[in-house]
C-alpha positions in Angstrom: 25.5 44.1 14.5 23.8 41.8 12.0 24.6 41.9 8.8 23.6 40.3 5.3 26.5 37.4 3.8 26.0 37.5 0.4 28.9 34.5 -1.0 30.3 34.6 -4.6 33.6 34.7 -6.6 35.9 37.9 -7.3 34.8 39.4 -10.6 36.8 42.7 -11.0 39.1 44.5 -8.5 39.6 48.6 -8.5 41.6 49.7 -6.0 40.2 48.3 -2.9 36.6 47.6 -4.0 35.7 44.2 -5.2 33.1 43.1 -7.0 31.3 39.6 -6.3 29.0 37.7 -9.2 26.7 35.8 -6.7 24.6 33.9 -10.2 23.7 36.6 -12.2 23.6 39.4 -10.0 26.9 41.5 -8.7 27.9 43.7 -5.4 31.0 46.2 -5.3 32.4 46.6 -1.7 35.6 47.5 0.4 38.0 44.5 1.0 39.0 43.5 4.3 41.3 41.4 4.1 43.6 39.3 0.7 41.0 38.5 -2.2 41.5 38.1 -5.5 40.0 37.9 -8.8 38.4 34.5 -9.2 38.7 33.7 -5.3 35.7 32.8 -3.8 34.3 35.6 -1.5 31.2 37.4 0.6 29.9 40.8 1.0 28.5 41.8 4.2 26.2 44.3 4.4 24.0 45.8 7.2 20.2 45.8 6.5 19.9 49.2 6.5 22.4 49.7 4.1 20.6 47.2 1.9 17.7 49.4 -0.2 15.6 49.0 -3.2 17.1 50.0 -6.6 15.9 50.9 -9.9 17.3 49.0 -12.6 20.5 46.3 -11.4 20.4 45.1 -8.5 20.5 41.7 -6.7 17.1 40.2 -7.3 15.1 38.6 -4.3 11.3 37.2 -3.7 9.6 39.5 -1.3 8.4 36.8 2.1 7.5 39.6 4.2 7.7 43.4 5.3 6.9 44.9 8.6 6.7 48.4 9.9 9.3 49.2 12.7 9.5 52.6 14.3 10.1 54.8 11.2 10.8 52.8 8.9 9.8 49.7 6.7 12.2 46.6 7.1 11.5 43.9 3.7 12.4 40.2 4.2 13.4 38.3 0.9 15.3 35.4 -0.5 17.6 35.7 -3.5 18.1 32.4 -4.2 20.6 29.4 -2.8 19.8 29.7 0.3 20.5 33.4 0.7 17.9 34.9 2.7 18.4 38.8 3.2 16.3 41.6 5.3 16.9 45.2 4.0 15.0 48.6 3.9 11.9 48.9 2.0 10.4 52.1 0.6 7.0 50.9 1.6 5.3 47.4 2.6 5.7 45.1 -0.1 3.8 42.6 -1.5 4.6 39.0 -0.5 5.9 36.9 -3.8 6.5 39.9 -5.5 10.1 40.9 -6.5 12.6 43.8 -5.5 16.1 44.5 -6.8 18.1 45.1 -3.5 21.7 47.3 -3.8 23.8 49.5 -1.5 26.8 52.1 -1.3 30.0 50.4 -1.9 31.1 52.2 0.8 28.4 50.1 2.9 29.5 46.5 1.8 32.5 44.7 3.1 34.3 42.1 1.3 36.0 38.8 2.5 37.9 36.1 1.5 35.0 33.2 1.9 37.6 31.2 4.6 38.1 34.8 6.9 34.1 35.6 7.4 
């Protein structure tokens, strides 16, 4: 299914969790794949796996949220083009901000060339 490309470079490595620095914000996932530290990189992540967090987090402008089924789905940008949809605690205010994380268990991580 769909899911989020977030693209930065290989900060840290333990185990088989990376950790990407896309600017200032970071995202820990499993690799898939040969990266290492200082390669450039990109975490996948599903949109339902992608939540709002207190505290760090990858920040991202709020464009829209709509109610689906059960649940609230939040559109938002973080910057450089990214554009990312992920699951919102409640409808959100358009323009406003949201720090956005998930379960390194959730993310994926690729060399940039193999997604």
């Amino acid at each position: 299914g769909f899911r989020n490309r977030i693209a930065g470079r290989v900060v840290a490595f333990d185990g088989d969790v990376a950790t990407i620095a896309a600017g200032a914000a970071r995202i820990a996932g499993r690799v898939r794949g040969e990266v290492a530290v200082g390669a450039a990189a990109v975490a996948a992540v599903r949109p339902d796996d992608l939540c709002a967090v207190e505290g760090e987090g990858i920040a991202a402008t709020v464009t829209a949220t709509e109610f689906r089924g059960n649940q609230f789905v939040g559109f938002g940008s973080a910057g450089a083009g990214v554009e990312l949809s992920f699951r919102a605690p409640r409808r959100l205010a358009a323009g406003s901000t949201v720090r956005l994380g998930a379960d390194v268990q959730r993310v994926l991580v690729f060399a940039e060339q193999a997604a």
